[in-house]
N, C-alpha and C positions, 0 to 999 in steps of 0.2 A: 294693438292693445284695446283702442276703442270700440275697436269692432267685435272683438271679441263680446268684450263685456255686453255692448249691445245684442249678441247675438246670444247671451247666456241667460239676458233679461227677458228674451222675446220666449226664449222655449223653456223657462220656469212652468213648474207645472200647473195646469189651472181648468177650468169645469168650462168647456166651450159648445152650446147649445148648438146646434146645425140643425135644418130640416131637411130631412132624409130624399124628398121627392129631389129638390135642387141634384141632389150627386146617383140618379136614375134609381133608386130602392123604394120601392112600395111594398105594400102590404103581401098581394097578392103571389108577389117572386117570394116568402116565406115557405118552408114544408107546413103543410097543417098540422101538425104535430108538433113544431114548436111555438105556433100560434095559438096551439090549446093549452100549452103548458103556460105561456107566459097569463094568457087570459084566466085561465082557474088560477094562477097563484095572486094577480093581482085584485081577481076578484074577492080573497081568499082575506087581500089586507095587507098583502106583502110585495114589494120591489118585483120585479122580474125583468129581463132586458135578453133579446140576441145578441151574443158577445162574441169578440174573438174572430176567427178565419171566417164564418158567413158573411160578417158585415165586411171585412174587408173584401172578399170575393166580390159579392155584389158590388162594390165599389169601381170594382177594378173587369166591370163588366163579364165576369165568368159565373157559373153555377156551382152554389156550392155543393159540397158531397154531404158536410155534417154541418148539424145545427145545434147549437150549444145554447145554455140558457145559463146566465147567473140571476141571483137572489139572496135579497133580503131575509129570504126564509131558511131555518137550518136544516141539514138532511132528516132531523126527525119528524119535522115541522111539513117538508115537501112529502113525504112517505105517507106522513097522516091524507092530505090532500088527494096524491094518488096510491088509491088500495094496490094496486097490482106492481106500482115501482120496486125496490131493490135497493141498497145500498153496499155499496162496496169500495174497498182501499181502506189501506192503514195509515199510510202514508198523509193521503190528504181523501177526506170522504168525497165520496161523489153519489149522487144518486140517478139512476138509470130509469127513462121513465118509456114500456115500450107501448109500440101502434101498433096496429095489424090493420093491414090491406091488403090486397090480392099477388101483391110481390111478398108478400111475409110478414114478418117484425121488422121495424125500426127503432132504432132506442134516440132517446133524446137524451142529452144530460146536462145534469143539472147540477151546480155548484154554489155553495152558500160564496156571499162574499167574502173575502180573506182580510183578516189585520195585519198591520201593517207591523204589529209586536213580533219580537226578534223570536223567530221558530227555534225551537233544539237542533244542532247540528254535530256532525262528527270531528273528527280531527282535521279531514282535508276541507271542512267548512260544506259540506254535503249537508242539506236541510232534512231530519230522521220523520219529524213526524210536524205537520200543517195543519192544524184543526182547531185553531182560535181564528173568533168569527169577526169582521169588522165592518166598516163603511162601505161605498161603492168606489168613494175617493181612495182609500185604501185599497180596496182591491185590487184598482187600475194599478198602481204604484208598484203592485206583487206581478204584475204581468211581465212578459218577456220583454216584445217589441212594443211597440208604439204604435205600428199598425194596427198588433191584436190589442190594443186597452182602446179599443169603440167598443160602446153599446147602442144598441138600436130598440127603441121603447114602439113596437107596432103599435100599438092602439094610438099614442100621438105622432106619431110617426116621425120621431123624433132622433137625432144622433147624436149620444152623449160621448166628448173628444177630451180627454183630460191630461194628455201628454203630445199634441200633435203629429198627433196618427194618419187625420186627415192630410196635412201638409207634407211629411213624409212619404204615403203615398203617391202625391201628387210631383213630389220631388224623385219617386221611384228609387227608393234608400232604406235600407233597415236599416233600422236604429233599436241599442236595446235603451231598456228603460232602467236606471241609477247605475252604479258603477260595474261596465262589463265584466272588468276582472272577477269582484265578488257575486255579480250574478250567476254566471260562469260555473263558481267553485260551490254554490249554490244545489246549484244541480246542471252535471258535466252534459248531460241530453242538451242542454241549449246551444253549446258549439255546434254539433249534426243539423239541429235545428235551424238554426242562423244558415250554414251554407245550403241545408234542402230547399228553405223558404225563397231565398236570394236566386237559387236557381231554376225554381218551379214557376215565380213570379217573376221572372226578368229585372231583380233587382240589383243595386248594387247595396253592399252590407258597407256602412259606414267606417271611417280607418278608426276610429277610437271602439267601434264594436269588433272591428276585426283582430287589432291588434293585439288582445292578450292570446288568441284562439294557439298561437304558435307554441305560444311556451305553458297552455293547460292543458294538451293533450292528453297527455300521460293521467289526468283524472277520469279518463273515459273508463280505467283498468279498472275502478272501484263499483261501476256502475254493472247491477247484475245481469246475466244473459239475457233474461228472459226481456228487457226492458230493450237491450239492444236489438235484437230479433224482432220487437215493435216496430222502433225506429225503423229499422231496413227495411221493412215491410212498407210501410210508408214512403220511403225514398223510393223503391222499385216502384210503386205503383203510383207517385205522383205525377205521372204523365210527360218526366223531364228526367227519367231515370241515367241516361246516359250524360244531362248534363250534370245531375246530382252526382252522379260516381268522381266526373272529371273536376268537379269543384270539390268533393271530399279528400281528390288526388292532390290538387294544388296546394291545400292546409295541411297537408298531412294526417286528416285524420282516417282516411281507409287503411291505414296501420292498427288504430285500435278497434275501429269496427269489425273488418275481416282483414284480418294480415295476409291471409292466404293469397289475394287478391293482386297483392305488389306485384310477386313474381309476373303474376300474370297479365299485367298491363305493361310492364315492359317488354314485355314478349310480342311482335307485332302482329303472328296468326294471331294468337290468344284475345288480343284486346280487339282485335277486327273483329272476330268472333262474338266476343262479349259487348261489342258495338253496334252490332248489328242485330242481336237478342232482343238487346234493350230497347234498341229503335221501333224494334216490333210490336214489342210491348207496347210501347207508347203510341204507336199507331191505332193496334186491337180497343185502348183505352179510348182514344178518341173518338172511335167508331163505337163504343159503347158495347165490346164485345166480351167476351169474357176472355181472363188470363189464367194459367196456373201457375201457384207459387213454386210446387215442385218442378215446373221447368224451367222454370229463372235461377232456380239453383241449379238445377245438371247444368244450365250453361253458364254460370260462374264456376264450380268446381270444375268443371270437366277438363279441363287443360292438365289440372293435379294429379288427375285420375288419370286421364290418357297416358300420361309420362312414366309413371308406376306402373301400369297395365304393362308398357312396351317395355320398361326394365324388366319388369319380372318374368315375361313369354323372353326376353332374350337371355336370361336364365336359367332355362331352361323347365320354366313353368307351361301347363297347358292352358288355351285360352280364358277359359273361364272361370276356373281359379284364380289362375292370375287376375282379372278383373275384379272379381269379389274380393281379392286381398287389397288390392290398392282401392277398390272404394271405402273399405273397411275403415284403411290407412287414415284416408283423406277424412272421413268423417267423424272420425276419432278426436282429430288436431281441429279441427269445423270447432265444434261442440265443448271445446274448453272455452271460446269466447261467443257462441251463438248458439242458442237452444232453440234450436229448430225442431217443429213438432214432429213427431210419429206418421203424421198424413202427410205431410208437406216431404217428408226423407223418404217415405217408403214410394212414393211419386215419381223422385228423383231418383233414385235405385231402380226402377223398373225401366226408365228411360234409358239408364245408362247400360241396364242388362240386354237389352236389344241388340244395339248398335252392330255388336260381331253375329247377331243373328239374320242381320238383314242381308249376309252373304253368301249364308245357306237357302240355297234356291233350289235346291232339289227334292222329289217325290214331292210328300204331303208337308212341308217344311213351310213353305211361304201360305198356304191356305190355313196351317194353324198360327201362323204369326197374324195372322190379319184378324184372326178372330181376339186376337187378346186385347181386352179392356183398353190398354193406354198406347194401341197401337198407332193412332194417328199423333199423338205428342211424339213420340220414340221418332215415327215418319217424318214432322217439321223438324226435331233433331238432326237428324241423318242432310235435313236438305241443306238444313241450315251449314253443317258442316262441309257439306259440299260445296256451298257457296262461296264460302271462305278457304275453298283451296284444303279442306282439312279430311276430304274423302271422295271417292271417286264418284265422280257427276254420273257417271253411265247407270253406276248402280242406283242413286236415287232416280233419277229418270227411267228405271225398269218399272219400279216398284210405283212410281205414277202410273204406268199407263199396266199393270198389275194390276192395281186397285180396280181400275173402271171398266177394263176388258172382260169380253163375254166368257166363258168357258171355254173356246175352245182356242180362242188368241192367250188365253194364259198359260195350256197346253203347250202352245208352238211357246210361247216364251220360257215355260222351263227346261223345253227340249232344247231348245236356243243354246241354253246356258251350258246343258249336260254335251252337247254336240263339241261348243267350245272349250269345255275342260279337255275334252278326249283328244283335240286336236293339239294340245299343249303336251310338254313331255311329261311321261305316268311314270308313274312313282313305283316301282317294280315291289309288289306284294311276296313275304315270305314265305314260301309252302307250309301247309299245316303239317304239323307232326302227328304223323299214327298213331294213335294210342297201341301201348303192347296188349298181346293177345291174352287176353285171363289166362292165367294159367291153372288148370284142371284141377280141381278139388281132391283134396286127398284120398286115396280108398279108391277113386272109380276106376 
């Protein structure tokens, strides 16, 4: 009991100065873009601070990807400052403030601080609209975890800690900040949030922040597609994607993100499968390579689709029909809980349209598959399936050494292939039928 109490007294919330050099953050590991934003708005007369996932990154020895800026200043206030920013959301404003350099745009954004006054919510305690403005000490308080409520003030190079964010890092524990339950029902994104962060960062999520995640799932159902499809996006591409699926498996919440999903991780091709996608991923990411999101979907659906494709050819459907009806199928039932865009679907549909193309090796068949735009995705496809036992190795190993061979070894390889049909038993073709003879025109 004493301990307790001592333990409830120590992590009361409070304003705790750090200097940033002590825990390896300097200046210089900032994007310069959000070293200008923060510097024009303090110049400007108003708070500015790196908040949130950069400063913990930095902390925790990694780079970060975004850099976040909150403020003193409100979104009309930062707009005025920079000409060319943006403001957008209804929900809660933000304003978007972008750079250009030789890699493109980058946006920064930027967030007035929040109060801590009770926002409008809906029946399930879902927060509708955020846009009363408050302190910094406020602000912290409206944060998730505790890791993200630091700020990091570059010019004093300073680390402002107001719920021990630093100590929980150090302890390697997510903690949310006020009561998990209603932060939760708040906004349902924070359970996804909680187990991607935990698993991206090798944390453990604390039993009192864990413990309502079981019995609020069912609040993910209110949250709209498009918000979810954010989400997952994030989880596939934070670099721990396979361990984010398997930690969304243990809470049960990959039922409301993709339900499609269950079947297919109890299935042990399927989940090797989608195990070995994701590993990929996560490797291509490390190596700073690029990934497509339409192929992180064909390899999560694809097990759906394969199942339905083979029911419907043993229905007596022909291939490619069949195919198009059960992606049709699959993407139908997708898209009542994930709005996946038009580029990202039409991606994954050209991948999945291959697959039975990669068996047609004869004449000009394989020279016009190799000219099609998404033929090398469709190609790691295909290997990938092979890999896992899910298509025949000979055939992807053709089409490797297909690709790289001169003209006239691609030749002997597709007479290879027409030599080996002919030597299997033929399928005895039905004589054409004669057309009858015109019959003679009247009169002549």
């Amino acid at each position: 009991m004493i301990r307790k109490l001592i333990g409830k007294v120590l992590r009361r919330p409070g304003k705790r100065v750090l200097h940033a050099k002590h825990y390896g953050i300097r200046r210089d590991q900032l994007h310069s873009g959000a070293l200008k934003v923060c510097d024009r708005l303090q110049a400007a007369g108003y708070d500015a601070y790196i908040v949130g996932g950069a400063v913990r990154d930095l902390m925790l020895g990694k780079h970060p990807k975004d850099f976040d800026v909150a403020t003193s200043a409100t979104p009309e206030q930062v707009r005025h400052v920079f000409n060319r920013s943006r403001i957008i959301g209804r929900r809660f404003k933000i304003v978007h403030v972008p750079f250009y350099d030789r890699d493109g745009e980058e946006i920064i954004e930027v967030t007035t601080f929040r109060s801590a006054a009770e926002a409008p919510t809906d029946d399930a305690g879902r927060i509708l609209r955020d846009n009363v403005y408050g302190t910094i000490e406020e602000d912290a308080s409206r944060r998730d975890f505790t890791v993200n409520a630091l700020y990091y003030d570059p010019n004093r190079e300073e680390i402002l800690d107001f719920h021990h964010g630093v100590d929980d890092l150090e302890r390697r524990q997510l903690v949310m900040i006020g009561d998990p339950a209603q932060r939760y029902r708040e906004d349902p994104v924070r359970m996804l949030r909680a187990v991607r962060l935990a698993a991206k960062l090798e944390l453990t999520i604390a039993p009192a922040t864990k413990k309502p995640i079981a019995t609020l799932t069912s609040l993910l159902e209110n949250i709209p597609s498009a918000r979810l499809f954010d989400e997952t996006m994030k989880l596939l591409l934070s670099g721990k994607a396979w361990a984010c699926v398997s930690a969304l498996r243990a809470e049960g919440l990959h039922r409301s993100l993709l339900p499609i999903l269950e079947r297919q991780l109890d299935d042990p091709n399927a989940a090797t499968f989608i195990q070995r996608a994701l590993e990929n991923t996560d490797s291509r990411l490390a190596d700073d390579k690029p990934v497509s999101a339409g192929f992180l979907f064909a390899t999560l659906l694809w097990h759906d689709v394969e199942q339905l494709w083979k029911k419907k050819e043993a229905a007596g459907e022909h291939t490619m029909p069949a195919l198009v009806a059960a992606m049709n199928e699959v993407d139908d039932r997708v898209s009542k809980r994930l709005a996946i865009p038009n580029r990202y679907g039409a991606a994954m549909k050209e991948v999945w349209l291959m697959q039975p193309r990669f068996e047609q090796r004869a004449g000009q068949r394989p020279f016009r598959l190799l000219e099609q735009p998404r033929f090398r995705a469709a190609y790691d496809f295909l290997v990938l399936r092979a890999q896992c036992g899910l298509a025949d190795k000979a055939l992807a190993e053709w089409w490797q050494q297909f690709q790289y061979c001169d003209d006239a070894t691609r030749s002997s390889l597709i007479a290879n292939v027409a030599g080996s049909d002919k030597s299997g038993p033929q399928r005895k073709r039905k004589p054409r039928r004669k057309k009858p003879a015109a019959a003679p025109a009247s009169g002549a």
